[in-house]
Every structure is written in C-alpha cells, then in structure tokens.
Z-matrix of the N, CA and C atoms (Angstrom, degrees):
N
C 1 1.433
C 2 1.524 1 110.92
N 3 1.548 2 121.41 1 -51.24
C 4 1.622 3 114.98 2 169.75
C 5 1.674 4 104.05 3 -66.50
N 6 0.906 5 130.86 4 7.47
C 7 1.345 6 134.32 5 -177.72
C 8 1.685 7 99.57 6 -92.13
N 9 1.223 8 106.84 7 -43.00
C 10 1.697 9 114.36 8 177.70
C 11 1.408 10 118.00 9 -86.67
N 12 0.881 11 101.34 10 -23.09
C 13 1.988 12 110.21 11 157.76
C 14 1.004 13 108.23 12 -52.53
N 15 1.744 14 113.29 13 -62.40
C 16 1.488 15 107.13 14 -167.75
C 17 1.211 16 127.01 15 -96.06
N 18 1.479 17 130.89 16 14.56
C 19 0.914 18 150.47 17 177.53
C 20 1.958 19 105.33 18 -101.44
N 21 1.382 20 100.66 19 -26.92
C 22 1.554 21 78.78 20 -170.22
C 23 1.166 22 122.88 21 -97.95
N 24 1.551 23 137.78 22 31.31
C 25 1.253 24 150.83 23 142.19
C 26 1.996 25 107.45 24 -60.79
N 27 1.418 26 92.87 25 -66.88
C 28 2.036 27 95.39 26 166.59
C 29 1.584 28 110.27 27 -22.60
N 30 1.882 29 89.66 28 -76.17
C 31 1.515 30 80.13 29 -175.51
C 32 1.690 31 140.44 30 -75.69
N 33 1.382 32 106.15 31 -6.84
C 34 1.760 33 122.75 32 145.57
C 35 1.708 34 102.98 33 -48.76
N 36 0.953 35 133.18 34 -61.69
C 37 1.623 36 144.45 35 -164.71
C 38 1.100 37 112.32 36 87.21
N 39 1.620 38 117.95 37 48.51
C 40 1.535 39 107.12 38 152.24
C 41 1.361 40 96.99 39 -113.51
N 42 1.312 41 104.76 40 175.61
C 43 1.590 42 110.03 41 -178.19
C 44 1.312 43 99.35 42 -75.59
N 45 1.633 44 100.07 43 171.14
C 46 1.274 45 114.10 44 -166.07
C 47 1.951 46 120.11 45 -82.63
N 48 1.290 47 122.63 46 -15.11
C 49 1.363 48 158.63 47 -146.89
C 50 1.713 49 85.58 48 -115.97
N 51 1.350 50 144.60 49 -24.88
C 52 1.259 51 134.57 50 170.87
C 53 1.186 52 126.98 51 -92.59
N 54 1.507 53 121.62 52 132.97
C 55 1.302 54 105.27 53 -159.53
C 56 1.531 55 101.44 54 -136.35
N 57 1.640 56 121.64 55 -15.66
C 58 1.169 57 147.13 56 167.05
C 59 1.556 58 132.12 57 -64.10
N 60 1.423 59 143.70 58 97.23
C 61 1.199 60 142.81 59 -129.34
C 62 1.649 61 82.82 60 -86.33
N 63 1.647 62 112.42 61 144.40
C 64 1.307 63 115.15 62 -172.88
C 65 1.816 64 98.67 63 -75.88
N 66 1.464 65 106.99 64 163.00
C 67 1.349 66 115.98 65 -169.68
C 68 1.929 67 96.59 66 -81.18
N 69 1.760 68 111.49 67 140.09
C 70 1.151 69 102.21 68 -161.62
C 71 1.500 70 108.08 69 -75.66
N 72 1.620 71 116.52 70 -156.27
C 73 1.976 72 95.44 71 174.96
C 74 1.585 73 93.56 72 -104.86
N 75 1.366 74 62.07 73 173.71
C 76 2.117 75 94.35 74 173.75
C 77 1.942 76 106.06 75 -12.58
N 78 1.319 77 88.94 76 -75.96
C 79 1.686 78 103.01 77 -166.40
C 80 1.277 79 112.85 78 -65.08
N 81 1.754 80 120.16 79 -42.14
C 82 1.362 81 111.89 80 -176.71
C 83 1.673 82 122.61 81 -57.89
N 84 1.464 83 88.90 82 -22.82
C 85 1.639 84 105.31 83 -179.38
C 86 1.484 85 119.59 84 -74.45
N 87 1.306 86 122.07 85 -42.18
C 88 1.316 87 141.76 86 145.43
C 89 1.665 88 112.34 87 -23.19
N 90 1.499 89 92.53 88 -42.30
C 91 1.798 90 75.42 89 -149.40
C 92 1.642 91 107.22 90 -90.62
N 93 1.494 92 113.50 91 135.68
C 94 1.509 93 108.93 92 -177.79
C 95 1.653 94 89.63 93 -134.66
N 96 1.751 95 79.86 94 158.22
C 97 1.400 96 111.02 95 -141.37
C 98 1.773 97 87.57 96 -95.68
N 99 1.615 98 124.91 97 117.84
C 100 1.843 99 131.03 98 155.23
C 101 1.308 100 110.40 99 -12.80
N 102 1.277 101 101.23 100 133.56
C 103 1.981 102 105.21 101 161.54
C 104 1.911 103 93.27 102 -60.48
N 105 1.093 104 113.44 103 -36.39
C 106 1.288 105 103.26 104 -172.94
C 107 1.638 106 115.69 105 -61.49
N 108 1.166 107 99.61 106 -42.12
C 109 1.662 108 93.54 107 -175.84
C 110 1.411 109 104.55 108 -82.78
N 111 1.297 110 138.28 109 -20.55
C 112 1.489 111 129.22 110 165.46
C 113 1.590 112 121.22 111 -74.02
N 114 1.723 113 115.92 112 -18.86
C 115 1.613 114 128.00 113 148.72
C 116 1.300 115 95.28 114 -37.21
N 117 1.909 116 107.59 115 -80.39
C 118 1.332 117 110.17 116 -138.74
C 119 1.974 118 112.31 117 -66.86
N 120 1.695 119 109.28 118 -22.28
C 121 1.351 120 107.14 119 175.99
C 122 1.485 121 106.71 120 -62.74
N 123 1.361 122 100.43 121 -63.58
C 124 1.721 123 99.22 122 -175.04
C 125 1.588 124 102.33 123 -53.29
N 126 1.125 125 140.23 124 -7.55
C 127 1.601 126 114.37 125 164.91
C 128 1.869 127 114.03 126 -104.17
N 129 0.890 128 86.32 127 -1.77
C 130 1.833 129 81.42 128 171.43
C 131 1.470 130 110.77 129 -95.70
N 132 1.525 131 113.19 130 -29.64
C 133 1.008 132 102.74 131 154.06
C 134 1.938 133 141.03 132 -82.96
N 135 1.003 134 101.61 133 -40.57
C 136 1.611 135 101.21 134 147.79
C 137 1.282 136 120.86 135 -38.31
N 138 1.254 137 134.06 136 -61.77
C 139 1.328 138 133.95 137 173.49
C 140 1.626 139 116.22 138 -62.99
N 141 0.848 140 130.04 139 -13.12
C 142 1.504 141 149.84 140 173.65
C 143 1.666 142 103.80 141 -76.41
N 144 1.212 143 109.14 142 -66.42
C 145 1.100 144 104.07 143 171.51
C 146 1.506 145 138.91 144 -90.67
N 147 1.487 146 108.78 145 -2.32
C 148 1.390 147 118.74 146 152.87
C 149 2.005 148 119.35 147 -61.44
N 150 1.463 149 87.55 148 -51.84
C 151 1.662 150 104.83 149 159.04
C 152 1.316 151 112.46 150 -37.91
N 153 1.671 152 129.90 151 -81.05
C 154 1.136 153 111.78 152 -171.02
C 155 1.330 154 118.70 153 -74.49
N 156 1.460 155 148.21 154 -32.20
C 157 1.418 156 139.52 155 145.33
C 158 1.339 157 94.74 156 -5.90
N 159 1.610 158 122.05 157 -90.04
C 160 1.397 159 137.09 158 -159.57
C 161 1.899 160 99.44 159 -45.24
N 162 0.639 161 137.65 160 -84.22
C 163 1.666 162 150.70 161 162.32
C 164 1.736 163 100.83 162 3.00
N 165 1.696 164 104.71 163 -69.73
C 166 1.337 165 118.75 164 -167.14
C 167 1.347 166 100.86 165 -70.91
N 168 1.551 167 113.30 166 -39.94
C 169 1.938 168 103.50 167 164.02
C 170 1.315 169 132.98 168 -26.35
N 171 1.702 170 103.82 169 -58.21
C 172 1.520 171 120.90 170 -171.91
C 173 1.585 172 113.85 171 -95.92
N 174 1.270 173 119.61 172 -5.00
C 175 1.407 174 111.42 173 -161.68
C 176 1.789 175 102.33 174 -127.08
N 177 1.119 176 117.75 175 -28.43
C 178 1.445 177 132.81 176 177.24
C 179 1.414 178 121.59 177 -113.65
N 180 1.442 179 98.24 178 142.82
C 181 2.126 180 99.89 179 -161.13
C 182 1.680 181 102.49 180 -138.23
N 183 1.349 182 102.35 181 27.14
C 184 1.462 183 94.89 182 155.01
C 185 1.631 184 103.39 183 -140.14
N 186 1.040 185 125.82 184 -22.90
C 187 1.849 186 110.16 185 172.62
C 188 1.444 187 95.43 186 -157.41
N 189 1.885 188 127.97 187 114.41
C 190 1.398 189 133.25 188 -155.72
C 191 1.765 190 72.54 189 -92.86
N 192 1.274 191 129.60 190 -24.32
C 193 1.514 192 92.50 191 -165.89
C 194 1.537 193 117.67 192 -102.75
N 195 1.143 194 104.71 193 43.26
C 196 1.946 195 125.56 194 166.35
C 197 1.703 196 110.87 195 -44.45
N 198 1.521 197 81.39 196 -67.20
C 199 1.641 198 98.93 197 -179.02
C 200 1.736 199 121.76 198 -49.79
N 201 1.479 200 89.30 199 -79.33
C 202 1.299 201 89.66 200 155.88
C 203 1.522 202 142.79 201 -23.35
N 204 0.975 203 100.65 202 -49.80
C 205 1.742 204 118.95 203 -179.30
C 206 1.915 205 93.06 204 -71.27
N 207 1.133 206 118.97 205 -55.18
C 208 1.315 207 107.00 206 -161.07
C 209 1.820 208 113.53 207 -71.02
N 210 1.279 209 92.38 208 -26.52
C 211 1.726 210 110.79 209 169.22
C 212 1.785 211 110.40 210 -45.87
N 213 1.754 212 92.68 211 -58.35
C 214 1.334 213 96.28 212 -177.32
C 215 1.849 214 128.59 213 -68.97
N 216 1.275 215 98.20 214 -14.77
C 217 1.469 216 109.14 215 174.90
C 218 1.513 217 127.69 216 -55.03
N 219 1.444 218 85.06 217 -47.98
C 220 1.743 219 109.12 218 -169.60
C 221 1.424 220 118.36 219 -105.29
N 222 1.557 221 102.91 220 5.12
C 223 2.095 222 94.70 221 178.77
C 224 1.253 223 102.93 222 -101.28
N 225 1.637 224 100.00 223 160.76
C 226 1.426 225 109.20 224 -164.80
C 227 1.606 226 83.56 225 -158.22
N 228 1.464 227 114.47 226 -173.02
C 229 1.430 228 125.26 227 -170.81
C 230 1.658 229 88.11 228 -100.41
N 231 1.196 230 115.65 229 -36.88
C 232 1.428 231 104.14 230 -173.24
C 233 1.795 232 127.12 231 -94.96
N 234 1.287 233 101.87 232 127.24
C 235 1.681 234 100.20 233 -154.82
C 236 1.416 235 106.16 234 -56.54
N 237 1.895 236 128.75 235 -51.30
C 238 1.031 237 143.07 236 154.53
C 239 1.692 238 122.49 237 -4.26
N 240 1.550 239 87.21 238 -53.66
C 241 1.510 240 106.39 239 -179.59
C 242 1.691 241 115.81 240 -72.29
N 243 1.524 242 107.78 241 -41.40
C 244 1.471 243 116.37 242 166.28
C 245 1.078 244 117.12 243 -65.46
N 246 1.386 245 141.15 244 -35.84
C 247 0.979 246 129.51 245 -179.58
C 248 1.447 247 127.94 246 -64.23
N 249 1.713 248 102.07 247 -48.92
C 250 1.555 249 110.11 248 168.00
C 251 1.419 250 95.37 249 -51.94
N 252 1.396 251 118.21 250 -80.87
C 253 1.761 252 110.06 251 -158.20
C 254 1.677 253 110.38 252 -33.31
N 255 1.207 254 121.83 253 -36.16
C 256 1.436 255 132.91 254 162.38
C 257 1.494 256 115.45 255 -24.35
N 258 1.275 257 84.58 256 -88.82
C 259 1.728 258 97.67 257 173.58
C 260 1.508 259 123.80 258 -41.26
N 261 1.440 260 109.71 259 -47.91
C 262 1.215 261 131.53 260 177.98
C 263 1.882 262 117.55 261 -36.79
N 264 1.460 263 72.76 262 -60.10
C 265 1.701 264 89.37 263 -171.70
C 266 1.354 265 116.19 264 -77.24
N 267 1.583 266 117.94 265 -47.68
C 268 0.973 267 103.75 266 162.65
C 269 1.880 268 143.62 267 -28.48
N 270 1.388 269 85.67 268 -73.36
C 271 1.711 270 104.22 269 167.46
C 272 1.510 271 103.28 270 -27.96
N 273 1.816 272 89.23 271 -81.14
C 274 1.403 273 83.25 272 -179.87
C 275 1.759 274 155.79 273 -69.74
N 276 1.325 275 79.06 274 -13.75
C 277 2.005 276 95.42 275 -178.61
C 278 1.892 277 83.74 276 -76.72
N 279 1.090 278 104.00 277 -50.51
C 280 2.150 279 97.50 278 -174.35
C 281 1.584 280 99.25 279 -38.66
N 282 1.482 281 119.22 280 -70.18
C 283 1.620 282 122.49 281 178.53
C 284 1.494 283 104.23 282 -43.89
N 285 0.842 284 128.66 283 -119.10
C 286 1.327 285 120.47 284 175.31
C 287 1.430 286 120.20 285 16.89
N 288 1.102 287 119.00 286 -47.18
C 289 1.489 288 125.95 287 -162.90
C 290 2.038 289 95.44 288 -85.74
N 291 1.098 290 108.27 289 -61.30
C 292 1.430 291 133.67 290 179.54
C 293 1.370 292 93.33 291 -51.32
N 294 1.060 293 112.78 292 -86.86
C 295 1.992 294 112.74 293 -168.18
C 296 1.628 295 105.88 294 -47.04
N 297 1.503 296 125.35 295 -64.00
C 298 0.981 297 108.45 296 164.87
C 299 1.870 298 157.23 297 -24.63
N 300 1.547 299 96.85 298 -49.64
C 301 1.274 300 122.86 299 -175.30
C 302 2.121 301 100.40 300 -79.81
N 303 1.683 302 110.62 301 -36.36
C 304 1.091 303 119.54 302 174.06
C 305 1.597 304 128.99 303 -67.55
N 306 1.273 305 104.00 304 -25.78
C 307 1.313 306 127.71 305 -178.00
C 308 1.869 307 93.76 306 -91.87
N 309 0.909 308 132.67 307 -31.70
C 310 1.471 309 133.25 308 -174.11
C 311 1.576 310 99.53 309 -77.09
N 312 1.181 311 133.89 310 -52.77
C 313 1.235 312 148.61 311 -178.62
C 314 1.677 313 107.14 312 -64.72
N 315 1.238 314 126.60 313 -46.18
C 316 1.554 315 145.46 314 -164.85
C 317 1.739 316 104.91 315 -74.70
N 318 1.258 317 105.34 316 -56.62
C 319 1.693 318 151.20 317 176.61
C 320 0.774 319 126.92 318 -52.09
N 321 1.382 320 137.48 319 -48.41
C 322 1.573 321 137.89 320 -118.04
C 323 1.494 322 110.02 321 -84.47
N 324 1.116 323 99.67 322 66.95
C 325 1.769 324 101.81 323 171.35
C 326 1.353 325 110.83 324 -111.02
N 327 1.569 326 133.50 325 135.50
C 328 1.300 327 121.54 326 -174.74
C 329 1.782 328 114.21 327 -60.50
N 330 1.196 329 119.89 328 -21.11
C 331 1.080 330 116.54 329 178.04
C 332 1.343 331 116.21 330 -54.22
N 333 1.514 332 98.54 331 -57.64
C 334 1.771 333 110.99 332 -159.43
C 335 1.438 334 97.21 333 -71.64
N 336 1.780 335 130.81 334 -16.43
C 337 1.276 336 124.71 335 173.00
C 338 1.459 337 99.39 336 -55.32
N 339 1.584 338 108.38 337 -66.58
C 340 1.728 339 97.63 338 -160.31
C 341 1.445 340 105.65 339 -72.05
N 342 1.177 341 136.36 340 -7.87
C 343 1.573 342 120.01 341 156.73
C 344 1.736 343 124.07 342 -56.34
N 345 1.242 344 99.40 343 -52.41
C 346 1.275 345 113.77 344 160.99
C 347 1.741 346 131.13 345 -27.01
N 348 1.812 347 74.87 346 -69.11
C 349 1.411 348 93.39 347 179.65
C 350 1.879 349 110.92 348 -54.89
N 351 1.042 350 118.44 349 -28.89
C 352 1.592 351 122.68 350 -147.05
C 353 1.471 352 78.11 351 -96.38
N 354 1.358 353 129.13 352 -42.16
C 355 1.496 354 116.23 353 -153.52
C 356 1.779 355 112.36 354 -68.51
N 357 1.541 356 85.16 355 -43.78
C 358 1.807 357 102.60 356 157.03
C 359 0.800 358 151.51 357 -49.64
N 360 1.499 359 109.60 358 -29.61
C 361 1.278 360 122.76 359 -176.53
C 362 1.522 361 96.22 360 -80.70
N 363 1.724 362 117.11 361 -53.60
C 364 1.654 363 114.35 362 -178.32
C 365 1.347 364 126.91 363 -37.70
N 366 1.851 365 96.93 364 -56.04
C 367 1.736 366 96.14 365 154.34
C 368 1.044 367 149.93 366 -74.96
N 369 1.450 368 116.19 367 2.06
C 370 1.556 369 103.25 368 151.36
C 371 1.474 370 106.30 369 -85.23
N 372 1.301 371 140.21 370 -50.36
C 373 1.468 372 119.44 371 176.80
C 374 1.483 373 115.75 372 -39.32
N 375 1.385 374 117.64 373 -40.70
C 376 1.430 375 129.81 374 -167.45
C 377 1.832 376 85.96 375 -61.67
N 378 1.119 377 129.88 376 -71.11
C 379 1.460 378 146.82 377 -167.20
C 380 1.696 379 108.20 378 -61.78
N 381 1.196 380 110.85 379 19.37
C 382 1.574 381 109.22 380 -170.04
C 383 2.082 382 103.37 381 -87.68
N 384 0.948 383 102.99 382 -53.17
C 385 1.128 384 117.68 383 -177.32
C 386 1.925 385 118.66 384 -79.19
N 387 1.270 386 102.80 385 5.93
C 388 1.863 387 120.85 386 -175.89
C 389 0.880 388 106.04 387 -127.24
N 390 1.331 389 157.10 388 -42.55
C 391 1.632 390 155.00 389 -167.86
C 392 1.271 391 114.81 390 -176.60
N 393 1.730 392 123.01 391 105.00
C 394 1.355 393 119.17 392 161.48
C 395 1.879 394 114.54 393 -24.95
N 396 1.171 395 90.11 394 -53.36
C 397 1.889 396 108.51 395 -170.95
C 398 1.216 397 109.79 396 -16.46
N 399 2.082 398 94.46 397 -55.12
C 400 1.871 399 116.20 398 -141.54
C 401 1.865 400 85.59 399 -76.03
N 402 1.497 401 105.62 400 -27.48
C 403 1.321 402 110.52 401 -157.83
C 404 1.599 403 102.68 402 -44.20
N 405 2.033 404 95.48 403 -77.76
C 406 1.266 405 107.06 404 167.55
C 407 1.103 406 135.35 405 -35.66
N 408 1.712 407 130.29 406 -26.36
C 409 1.199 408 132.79 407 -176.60
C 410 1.404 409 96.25 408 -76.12
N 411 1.362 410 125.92 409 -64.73
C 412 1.774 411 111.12 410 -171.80
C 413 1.397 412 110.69 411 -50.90
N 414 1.475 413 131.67 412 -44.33
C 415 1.025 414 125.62 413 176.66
C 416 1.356 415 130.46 414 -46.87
N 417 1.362 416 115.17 415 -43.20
C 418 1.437 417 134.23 416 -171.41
C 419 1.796 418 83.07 417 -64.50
N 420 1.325 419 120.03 418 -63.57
C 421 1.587 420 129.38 419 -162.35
C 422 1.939 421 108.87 420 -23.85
N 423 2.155 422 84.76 421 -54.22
C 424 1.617 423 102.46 422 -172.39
C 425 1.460 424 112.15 423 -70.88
N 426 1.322 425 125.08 424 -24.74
C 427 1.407 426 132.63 425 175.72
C 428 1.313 427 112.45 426 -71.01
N 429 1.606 428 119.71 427 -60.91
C 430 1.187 429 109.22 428 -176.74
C 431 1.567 430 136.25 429 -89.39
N 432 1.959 431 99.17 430 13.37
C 433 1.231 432 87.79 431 178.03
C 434 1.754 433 123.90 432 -78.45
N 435 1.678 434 116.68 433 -11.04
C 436 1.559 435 132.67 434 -164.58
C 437 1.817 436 84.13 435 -75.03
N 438 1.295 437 123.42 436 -13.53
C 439 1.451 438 113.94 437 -143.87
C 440 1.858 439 74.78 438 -102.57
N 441 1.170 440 123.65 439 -50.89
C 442 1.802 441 118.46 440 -170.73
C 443 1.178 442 95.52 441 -56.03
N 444 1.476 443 135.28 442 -44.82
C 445 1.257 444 148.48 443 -157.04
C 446 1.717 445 112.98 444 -59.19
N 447 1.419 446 94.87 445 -27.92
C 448 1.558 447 97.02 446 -177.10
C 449 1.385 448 113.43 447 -61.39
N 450 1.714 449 108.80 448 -23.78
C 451 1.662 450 122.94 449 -126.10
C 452 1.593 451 114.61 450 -22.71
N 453 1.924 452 90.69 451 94.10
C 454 1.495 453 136.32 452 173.00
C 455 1.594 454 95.29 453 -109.92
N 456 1.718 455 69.32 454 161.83
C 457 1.535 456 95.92 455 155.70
C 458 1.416 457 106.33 456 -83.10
N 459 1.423 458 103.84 457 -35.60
C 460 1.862 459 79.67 458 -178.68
C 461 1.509 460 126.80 459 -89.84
N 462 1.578 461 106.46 460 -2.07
C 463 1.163 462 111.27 461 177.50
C 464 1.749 463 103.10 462 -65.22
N 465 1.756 464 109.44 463 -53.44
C 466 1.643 465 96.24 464 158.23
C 467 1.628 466 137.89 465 -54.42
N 468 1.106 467 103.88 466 -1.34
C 469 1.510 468 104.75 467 175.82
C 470 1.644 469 122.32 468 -78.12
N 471 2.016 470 85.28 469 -43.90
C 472 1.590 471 86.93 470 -179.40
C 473 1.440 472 109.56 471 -74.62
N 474 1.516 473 120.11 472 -50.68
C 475 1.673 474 107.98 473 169.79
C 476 1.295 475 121.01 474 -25.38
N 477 1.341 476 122.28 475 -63.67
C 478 1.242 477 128.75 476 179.69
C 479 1.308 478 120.47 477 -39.57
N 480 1.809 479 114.67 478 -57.03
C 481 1.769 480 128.18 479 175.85
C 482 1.370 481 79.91 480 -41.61
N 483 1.680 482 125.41 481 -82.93
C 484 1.272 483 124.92 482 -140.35
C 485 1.576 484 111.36 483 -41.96
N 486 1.315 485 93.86 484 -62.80
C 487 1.705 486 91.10 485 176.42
C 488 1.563 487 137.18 486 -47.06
N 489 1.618 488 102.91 487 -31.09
C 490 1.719 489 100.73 488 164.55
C 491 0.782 490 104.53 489 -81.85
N 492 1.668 491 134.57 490 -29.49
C 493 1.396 492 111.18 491 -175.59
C 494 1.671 493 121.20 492 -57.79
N 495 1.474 494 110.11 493 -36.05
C 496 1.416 495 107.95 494 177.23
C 497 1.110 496 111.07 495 -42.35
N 498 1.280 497 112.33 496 -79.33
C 499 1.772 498 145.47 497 175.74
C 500 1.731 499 88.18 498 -4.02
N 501 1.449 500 100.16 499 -74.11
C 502 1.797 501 109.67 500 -160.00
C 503 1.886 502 108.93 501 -72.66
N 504 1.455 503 110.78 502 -28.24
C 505 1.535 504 86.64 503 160.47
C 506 1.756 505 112.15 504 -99.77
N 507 1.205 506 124.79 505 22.52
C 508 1.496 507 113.10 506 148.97
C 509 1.477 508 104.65 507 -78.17
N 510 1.648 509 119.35 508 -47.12
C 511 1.853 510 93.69 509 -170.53
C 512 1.246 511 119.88 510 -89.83
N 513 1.884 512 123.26 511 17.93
C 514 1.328 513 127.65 512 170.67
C 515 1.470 514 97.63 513 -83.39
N 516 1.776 515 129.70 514 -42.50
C 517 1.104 516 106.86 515 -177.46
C 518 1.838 517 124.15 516 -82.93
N 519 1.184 518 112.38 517 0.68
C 520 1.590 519 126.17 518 179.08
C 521 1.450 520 91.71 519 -75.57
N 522 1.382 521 106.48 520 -69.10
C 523 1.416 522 95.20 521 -177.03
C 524 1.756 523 137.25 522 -54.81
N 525 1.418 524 85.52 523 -8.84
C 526 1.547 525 93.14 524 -168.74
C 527 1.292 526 110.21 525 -81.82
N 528 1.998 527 115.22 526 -65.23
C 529 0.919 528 108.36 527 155.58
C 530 1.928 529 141.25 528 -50.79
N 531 1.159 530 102.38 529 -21.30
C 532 1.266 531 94.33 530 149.58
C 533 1.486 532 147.36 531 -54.57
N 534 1.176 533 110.63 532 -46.50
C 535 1.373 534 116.22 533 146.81
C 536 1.722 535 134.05 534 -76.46
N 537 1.230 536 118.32 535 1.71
C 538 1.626 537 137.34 536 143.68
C 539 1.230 538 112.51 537 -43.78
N 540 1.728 539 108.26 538 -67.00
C 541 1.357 540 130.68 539 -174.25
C 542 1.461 541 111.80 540 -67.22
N 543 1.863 542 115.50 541 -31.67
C 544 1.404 543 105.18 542 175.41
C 545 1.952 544 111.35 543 -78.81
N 546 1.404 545 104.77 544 -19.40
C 547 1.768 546 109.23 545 -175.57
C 548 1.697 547 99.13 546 -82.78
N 549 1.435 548 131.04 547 1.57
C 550 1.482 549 135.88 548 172.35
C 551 1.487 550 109.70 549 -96.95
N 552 1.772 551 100.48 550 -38.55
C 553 1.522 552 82.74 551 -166.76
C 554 2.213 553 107.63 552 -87.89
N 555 0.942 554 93.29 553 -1.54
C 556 1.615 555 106.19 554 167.34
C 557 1.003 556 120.50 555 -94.55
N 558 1.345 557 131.84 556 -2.04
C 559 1.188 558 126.03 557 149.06
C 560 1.363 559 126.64 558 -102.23
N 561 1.450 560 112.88 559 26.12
C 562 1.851 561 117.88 560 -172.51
C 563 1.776 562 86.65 561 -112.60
N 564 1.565 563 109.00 562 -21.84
C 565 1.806 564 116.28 563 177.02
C 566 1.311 565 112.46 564 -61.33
C-alpha cells in the first residue's frame, strides 16, 4: 500500500519530487461559475438527498439514511465524474460489504475481529490518497464484519438494507446529475 502511494504520482506522470498542483490556464481561471448554476447544483442536490432520506424512511428499517449517504458520496457537478464514482463504489462498497459480513459469519472470534479491524483501518488510511473506492471498501469490511458475527437473520437484513441502499443512492445521484447536466445544457441554447 505505501508502495502505491509512492508509485502513484509516476503513474499520474508528474515527477515524483512534485507535490504542488500546477497553476490552472488563463481561461479556466477566468471562468466563474452563476449564482444561478450554484442555486440550481445546490438544489439537485438537496433534493437528491432529501429524496433518498425520504426513500430510506419508507422502505428501510434499520438505517433510512443508507441512501442518502451513498447519494452524497458520489455527486459532483460533473456527470462523467458521477458515473465513474458510481461504478466505483458500487463494485466496491458491494465487496466490502460481502467479504466483510462473510468473514464475520466464517470468523467470529473476538480476536480475529480486532485483527481485522486494525488491518482495515491501516488500509483505508493507507488508501486515502489512491481511491475513495479502496477507502470505502476497507471500511465497509470493518462495519460489516460485527453484522456476519451475529449470524442472524437480522444481521442479514442489515447487510442486505446496506447493499440496496447503495444500489438506490447510486441511481438517485445518476439521475440527478443527469438532469443538472440537462438544466446546463439548455441554458447554453
């Protein structure tokens, strides 16, 4: 993992000795962003996440703000950008969730929890600066292993919420910013 720290400037292609984000150009610097279009972000996203709150209210009975939370992870102004984080998280918050909760169930010795726990915790700090993704994935690992551990039914219940909940605030924020991007590109008409 410090091996991927220090390696991933190389594979960015700046040298390794730079650590300072280059100054942007002329125009990008120039350009500032409408009260209107910072209205309309802050309300697609507000409503995005009022949405999934509301969603996780009526549909989920161990934590309504799943959705929500996963909404807020992955939006950005740029759809491109949501989408990867989309993908991203998914994959990985699912692993995380799965390996975790499996290893709790497989496992369940208090020892191997706090081994667990400790090994996880390093790699997501280790993973802070390389991939939100890896972040969430160790995290999810340390969360859901107390939940295999029950081996309940409700310990499968909450895994389960957790996991649709992702699912449903990844396509509240696709959709959201998607229609961001359609209230931008009608207003350049």
């Amino acid at each position: 993992m410090i091996a991927l720290n220090v390696l991933k400037p190389l594979w960015a292609g700046k040298p390794k000795g730079v650590t300072r984000e280059a100054e942007p150009p002329e125009a990008a610097a120039d350009e500032k962003y409408s009260l209107g279009y910072m209205a309309r972000y802050a309300g697609v996203v507000a409503t995005s996440i009022a949405g999934g709150t509301a969603l996780g209210t009526h549909w989920l009975t161990t934590d309504p703000t799943v959705i929500a939370n996963a909404t807020l992870n992955i939006i950005s102004p740029s759809f491109k950008q949501v989408m990867r984080s989309g993908v991203e998280r998914m994959i990985l918050a699912s692993l995380g969730i799965i390996i975790g909760f499996y290893l709790g169930w497989f496992f369940s010795s208090e020892l191997f929890g706090h081994l667990l726990t400790a090994v996880c915790a390093f790699a997501a700090l280790a993973m802070v600066r390389v991939s939100f993704g890896l972040v969430i994935d160790f995290l999810f690992i340390m969360i859901t292993y107390p939940w295999g551990a029950m081996q309940s039914d409700a310990g499968h219940l909450i895994a389960n919420e957790k996991l649709l909940g992702e699912l449903i605030g990844i396509v509240i924020a696709i959709f959201a910013i998607g229609l961001f991007s359609r209230m931008k590109s009608t207003d350049a008409t």
